[in-house]
N, C-alpha and C positions, 0 to 999 in steps of 0.2 A: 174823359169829360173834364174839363175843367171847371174847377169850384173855385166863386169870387167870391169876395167877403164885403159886402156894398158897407155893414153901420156894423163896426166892431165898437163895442159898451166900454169903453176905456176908461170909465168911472167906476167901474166894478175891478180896477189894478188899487192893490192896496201892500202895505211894506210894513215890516216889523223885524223887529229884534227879540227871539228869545233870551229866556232867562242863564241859556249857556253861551250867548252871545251867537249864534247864528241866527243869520238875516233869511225870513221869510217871505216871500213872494206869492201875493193870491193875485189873478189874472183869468179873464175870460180865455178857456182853450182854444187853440189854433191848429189848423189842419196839421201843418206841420210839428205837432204834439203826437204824433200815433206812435211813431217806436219808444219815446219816454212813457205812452200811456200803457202801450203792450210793458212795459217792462214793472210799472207801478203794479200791472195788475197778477204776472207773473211772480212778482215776489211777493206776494200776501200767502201767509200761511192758511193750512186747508180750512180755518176755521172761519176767520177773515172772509176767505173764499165764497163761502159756503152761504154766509149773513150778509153775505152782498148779489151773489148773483144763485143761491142754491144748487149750487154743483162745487165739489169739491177739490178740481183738478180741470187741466186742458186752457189750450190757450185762447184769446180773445180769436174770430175769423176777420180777415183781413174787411171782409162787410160789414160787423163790427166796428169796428175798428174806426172806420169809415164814416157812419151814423155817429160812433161819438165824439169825434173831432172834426166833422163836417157840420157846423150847427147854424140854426138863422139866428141864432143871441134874443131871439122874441118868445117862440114857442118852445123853444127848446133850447135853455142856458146852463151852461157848464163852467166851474169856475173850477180853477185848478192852483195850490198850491205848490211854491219849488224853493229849492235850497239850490247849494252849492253841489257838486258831486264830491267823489272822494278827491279828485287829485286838483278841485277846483278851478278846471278849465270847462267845464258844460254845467249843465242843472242834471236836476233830478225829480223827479215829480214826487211829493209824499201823502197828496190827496186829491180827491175827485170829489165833488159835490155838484150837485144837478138838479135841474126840475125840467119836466114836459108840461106844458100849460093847453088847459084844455077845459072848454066850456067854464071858464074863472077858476078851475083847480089846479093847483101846480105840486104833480106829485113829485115828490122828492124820492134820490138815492143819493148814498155818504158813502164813503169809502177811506180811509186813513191806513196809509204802511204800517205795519204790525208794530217796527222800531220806532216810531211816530207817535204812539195810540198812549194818551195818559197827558198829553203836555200840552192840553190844548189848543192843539191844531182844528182838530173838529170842531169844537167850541167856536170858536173864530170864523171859521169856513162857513157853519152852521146858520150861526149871527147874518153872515153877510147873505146867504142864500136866501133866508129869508126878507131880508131888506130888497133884495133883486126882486125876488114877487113880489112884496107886494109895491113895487113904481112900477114893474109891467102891469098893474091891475087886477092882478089875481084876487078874488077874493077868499081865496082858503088853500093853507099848504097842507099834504096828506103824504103821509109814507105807510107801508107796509113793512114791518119791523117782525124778526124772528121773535120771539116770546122767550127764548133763550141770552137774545141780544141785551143782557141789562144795562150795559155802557149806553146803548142809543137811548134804550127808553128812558133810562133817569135824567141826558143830554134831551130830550123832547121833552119831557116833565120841566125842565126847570127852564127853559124857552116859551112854553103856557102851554103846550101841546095838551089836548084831551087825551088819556089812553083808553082804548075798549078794546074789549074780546073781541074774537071773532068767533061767532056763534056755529057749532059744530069742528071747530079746528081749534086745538089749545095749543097747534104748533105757532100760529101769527095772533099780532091782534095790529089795532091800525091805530095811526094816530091822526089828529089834524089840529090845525090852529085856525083860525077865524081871524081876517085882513081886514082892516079898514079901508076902503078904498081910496088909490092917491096915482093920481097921474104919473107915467112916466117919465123921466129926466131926459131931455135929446140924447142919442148916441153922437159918437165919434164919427166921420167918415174915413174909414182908413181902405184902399183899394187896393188888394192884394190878388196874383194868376193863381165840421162835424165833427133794491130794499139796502138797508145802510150797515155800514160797521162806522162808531164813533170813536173819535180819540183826544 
């Protein structure tokens, strides 16, 4: 079946310079992202792993796979940061961040490569994920965060995020932020033949 991409968000491409002098690239995902995505999510160690999708091992399913870089950029937006690779002739993906939008909530999931995680990639990604909901109109972002995870939660805490328990489970507790409501920006038409770890 072929997947067309009608209103690719080309306002949500954003460029930086770390502090060791590599250029970073956030960018809404593209179908053509699945073997960099499979590879992002196979090199996270099992902890990583674990604070982002609760399983510790095994690889993404090609349906998977599929779902997360086959996306409509409305309901379901994914921004993905890249670098250079090692011999700097391709990229390399170092982060995933995402929200599903649903009934005005736009639950979020983070993900940052292990050797990534401390340097403000999250941070950044984080910043901008939330700027995406709320011009799609979201009125509130929500994630489900390990209790274990204190890298995201203190990252949610200082973004304004609420933190609560979750009542009978001391392994999660939730977060959310409260949107103002704001119209969304036009997309791009570009026509082409889909729980967090912070860093």
């Amino acid at each position: 079946m072929l997947y067309t991409i009608h209103r690719y968000p080309a306002q949500w491409i954003d460029r930086w310079t770390m502090p060791d002098g590599t250029i970073a690239t956030v960018r809404p995902i593209l179908p053509q992202d699945a073997p960099l995505e499979a590879a992002l999510v196979e090199g996270l160690s099992s902890e990583s792993r674990y604070a982002r999708f609760l399983v510790g091992g095994g690889r993404l399913s090609d349906e998977t796979l599929a779902a997360y870089t086959q996306i409509d950029y409305v309901n379901h937006l994914a921004l993905v940061v890249s670098v250079a690779d090692a011999d700097g002739r391709g990229e390399r993906l170092i982060a995933d961040g995402r929200f599903v939008l649903q009934d005005g909530v736009a639950e979020f999931a983070l993900l940052v490569a292990d050797d990534w995680q401390g340097k403000g990639v999250g941070r950044r990604l984080f910043a901008m994920l939330i700027r995406a909901a709320r011009a799609t109109g979201a009125r509130e972002v929500f994630g489900e965060v390990l209790s274990m995870n204190r890298r995201m939660i203190v990252l949610a805490r200082d973004a304004g995020f609420q933190v609560a328990s979750v009542p009978g489970d001391a392994t999660v507790c939730t977060v959310h932020l409260p949107l103002a409501e704001q119209r969304a920006p036009a997309a791009v038409a570009i026509p082409f033949p889909f729980a967090a770890v912070a860093g």
